[in-house]
C-alpha positions as CSV (number, residue, x, y, z in Angstrom):
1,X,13.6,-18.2,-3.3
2,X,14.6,-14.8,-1.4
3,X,15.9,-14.0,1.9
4,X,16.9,-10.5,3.3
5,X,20.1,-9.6,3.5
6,X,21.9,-7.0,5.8
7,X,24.7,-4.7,4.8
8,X,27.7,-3.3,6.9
9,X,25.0,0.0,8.6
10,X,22.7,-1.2,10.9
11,X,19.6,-0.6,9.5
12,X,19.8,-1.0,5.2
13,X,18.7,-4.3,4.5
14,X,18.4,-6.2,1.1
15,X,16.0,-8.6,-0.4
16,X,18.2,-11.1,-2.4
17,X,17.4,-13.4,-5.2
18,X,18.4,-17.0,-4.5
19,X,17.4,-18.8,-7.4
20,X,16.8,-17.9,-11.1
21,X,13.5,-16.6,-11.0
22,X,10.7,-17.2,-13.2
23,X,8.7,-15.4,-15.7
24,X,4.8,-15.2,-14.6
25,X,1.7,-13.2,-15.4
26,X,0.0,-12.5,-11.4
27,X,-3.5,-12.6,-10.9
28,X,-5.7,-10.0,-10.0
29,X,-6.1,-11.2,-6.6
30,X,-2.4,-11.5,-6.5
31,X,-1.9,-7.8,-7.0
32,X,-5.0,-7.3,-4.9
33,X,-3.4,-8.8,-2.0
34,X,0.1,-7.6,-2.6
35,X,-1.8,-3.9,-2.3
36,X,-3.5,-4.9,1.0
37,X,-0.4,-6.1,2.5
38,X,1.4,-2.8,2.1
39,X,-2.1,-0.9,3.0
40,X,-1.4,-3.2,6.5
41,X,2.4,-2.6,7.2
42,X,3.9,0.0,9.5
43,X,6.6,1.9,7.9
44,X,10.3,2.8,9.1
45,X,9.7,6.3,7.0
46,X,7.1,8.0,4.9
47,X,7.4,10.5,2.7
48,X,3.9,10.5,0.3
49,X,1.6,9.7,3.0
50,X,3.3,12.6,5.1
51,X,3.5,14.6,3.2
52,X,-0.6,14.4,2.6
53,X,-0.8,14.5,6.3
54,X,0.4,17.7,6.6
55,X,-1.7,19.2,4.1
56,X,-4.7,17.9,5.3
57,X,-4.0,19.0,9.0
58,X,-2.5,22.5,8.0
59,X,-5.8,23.0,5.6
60,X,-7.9,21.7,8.4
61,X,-6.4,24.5,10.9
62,X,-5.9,27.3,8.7
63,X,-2.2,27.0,8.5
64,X,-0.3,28.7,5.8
65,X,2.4,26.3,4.5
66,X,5.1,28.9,4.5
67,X,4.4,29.2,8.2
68,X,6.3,28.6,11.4
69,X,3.5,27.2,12.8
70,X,3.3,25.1,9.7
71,X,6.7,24.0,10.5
72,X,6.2,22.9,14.1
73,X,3.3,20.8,12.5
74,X,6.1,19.4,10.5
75,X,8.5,19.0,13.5
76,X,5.7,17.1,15.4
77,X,4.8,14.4,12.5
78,X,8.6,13.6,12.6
79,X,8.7,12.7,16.0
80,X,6.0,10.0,16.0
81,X,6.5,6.3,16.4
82,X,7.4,4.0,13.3
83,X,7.0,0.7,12.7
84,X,10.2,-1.5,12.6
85,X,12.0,-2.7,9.3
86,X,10.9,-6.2,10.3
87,X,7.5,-5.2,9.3
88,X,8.5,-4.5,5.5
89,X,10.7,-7.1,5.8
90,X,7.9,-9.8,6.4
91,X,6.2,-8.5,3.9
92,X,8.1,-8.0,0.8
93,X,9.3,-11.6,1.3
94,X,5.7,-12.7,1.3
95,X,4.7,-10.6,-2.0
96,X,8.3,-11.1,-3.8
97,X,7.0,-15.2,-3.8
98,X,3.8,-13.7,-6.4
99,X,4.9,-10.6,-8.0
100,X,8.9,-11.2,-7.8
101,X,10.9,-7.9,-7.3
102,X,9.7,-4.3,-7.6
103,X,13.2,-3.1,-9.2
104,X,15.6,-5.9,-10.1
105,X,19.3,-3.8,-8.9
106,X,22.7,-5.4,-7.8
107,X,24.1,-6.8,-5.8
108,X,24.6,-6.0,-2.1
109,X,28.8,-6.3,-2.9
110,X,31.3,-7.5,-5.8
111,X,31.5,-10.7,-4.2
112,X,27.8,-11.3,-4.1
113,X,26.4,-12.0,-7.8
114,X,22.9,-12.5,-6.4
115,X,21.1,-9.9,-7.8
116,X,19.2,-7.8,-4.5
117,X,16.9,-4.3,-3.9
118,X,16.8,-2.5,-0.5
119,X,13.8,-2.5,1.4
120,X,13.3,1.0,1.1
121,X,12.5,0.2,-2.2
122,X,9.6,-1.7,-0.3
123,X,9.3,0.7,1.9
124,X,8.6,3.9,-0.8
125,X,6.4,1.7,-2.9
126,X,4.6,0.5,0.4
127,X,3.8,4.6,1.3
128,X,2.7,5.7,-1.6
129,X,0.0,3.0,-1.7
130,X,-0.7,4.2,1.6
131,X,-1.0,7.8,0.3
132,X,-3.3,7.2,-1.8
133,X,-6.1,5.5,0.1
134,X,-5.1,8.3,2.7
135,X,-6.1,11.2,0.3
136,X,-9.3,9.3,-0.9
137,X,-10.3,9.1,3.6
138,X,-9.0,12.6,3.9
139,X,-11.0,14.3,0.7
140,X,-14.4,13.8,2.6
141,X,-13.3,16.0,5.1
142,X,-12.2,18.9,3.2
143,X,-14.6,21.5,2.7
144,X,-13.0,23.3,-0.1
145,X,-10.4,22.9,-2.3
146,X,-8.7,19.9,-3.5
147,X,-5.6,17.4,-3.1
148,X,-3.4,16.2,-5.6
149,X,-0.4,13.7,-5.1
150,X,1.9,12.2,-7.7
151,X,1.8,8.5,-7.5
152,X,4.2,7.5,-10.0
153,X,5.1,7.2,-14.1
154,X,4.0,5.3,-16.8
155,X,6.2,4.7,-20.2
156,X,4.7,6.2,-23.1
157,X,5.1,3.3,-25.6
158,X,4.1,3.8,-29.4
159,X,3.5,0.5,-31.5
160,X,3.8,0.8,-35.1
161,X,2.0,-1.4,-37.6
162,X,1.6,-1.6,-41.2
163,X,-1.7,0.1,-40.8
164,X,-1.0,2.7,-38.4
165,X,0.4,3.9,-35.0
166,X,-0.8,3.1,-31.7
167,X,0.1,4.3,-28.3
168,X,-0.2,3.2,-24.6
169,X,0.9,3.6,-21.4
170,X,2.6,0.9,-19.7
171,X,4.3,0.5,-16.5
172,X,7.8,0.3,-16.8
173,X,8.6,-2.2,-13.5
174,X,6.5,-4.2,-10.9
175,X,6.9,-1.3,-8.0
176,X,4.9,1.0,-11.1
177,X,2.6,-1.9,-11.7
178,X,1.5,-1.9,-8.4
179,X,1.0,1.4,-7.6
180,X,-1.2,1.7,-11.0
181,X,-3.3,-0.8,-9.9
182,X,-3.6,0.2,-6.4
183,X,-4.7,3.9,-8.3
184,X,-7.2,1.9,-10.6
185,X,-9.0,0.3,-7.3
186,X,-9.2,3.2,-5.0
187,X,-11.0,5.4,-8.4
188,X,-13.2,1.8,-9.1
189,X,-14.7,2.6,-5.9
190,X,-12.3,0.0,-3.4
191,X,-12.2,1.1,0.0
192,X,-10.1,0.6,2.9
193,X,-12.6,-0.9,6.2
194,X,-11.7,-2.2,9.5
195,X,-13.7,-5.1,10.3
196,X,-16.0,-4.7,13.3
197,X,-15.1,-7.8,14.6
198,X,-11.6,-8.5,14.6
199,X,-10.7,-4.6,13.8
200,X,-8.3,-5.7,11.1
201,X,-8.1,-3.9,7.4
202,X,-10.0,-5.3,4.1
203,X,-10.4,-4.0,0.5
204,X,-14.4,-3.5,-0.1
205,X,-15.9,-2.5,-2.9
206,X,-15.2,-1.8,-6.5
207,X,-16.0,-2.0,-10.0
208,X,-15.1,-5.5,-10.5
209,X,-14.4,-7.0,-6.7
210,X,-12.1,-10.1,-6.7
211,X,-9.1,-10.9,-5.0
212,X,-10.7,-11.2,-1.6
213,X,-12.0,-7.6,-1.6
214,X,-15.6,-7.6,-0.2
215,X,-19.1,-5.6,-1.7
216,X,-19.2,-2.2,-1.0
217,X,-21.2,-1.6,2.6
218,X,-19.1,-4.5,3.9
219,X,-18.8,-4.5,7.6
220,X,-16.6,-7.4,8.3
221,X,-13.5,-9.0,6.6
222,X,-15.0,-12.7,6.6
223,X,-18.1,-14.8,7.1
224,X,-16.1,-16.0,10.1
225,X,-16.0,-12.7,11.5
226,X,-19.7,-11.9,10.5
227,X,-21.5,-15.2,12.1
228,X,-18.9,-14.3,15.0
229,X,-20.3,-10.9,15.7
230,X,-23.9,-12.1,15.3
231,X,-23.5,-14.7,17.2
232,X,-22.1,-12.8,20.1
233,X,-24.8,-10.4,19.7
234,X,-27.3,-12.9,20.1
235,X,-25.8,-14.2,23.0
236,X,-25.7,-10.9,24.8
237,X,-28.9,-10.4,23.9
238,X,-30.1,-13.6,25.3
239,X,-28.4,-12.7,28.5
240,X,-29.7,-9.8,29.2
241,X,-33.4,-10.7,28.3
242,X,-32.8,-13.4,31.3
243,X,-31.6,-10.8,34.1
């Protein structure tokens, strides 16, 4: 069991380990949904996504980015609206009961044992997820040239056996787990789509959909919200045949 856990500044908060936890392999869908849920949550900060942001807009108008002009653009993205730690908060409880922590770190104080991460750790894992379905959006729209974003590192990890030497790459916590998997849908083909209906976000597409995600031309996020849509459509089109 976790809770959050607030520190002596206002707005650094902790997610704390209340009970010994337990080792467990996740399921696909389990990491699918952990990536949908940080695809779906405003952010206090961002520093990936951006950081993208400005590239795309500052290729998109011409702007050099040793520019003043370049800088105001920067100015500008700093003033918008965020979204409240509240909204991490909710959800790094609700992935931390399937995937467990991102970074196991200490505790919040010497009198605390528990063992706790910030939610900025949330929060940085969270944006660079959110970079990266951003870049594969914005790509469409560049005419030339390219982007490129660092998403994270893998461990180089070399196994050696009586018949030779192998190597992989692995990811060395859960926050680097999840970011390589996010990486492995978006290039399989998984797309970020707002339902028609209800307007919220679902994963569509991919080389092997699972995990909720929907086939590739999907236009809604259920078949509630399909038969909803279709319904209503027929309905208004009953309507108006009778006027």
């Amino acid at each position: 069991m976790r809770r959050s856990h607030e520190r002596s500044w206002p707005n650094e908060r902790f997610l704390v380990e209340l009970s010994q936890p337990t080792q467990k392999i996740p399921t696909p869908a389990e990491w699918d949904m952990a990536v949908l849920r940080l695809l779906k949550t405003e952010l206090p900060f961002s520093r990936g996504k951006l950081s993208l942001e400005l590239e795309v807009e500052a290729k998109r108008r011409g702007i050099a980015f040793s520019s003043d002009a370049y800088l105001e653009l920067w100015k500008k993205k700093q003033k918008l609206p965020r979204g409240d730690w509240a909204h991490i908060e909710k959800a790094a409880l609700e992935i931390s009961s399937h995937l467990g922590m991102l970074r196991p770190g200490g505790p919040p104080n010497k009198a605390n044992k528990l063992r706790a991460e910030p939610l900025r750790t949330w929060v940085s894992c969270a944006d660079r997820i959110q970079a990266i379905f951003f870049g594969q959006q914005a790509a469409q729209e560049l005419t030339e040239g390219r982007l490129e974003i660092a998403t994270g590192s893998l461990d180089i990890i070399l196994s050696y056996k009586p018949d030779g030497v192998s190597m992989h790459l692995s990811p060395h916590d859960t926050g680097s787990a999840l970011v390589y998997h996010a990486s492995q849908m978006m290039t399989g083909g998984t797309v970020l789509q707002i339902c028609e209906q209800c307007k919220s976000s679902f994963l569509s597409g991919g080389e092997a959909r699972g995990g909720g995600k929907r086939r590739g031309d999907a236009r809604f996020c259920s078949d509630r919200c399909r038969s909803q849509f279709h319904n209503e459509a027929r309905r208004k089109a009953m309507r108006k045949a009778k006027l």
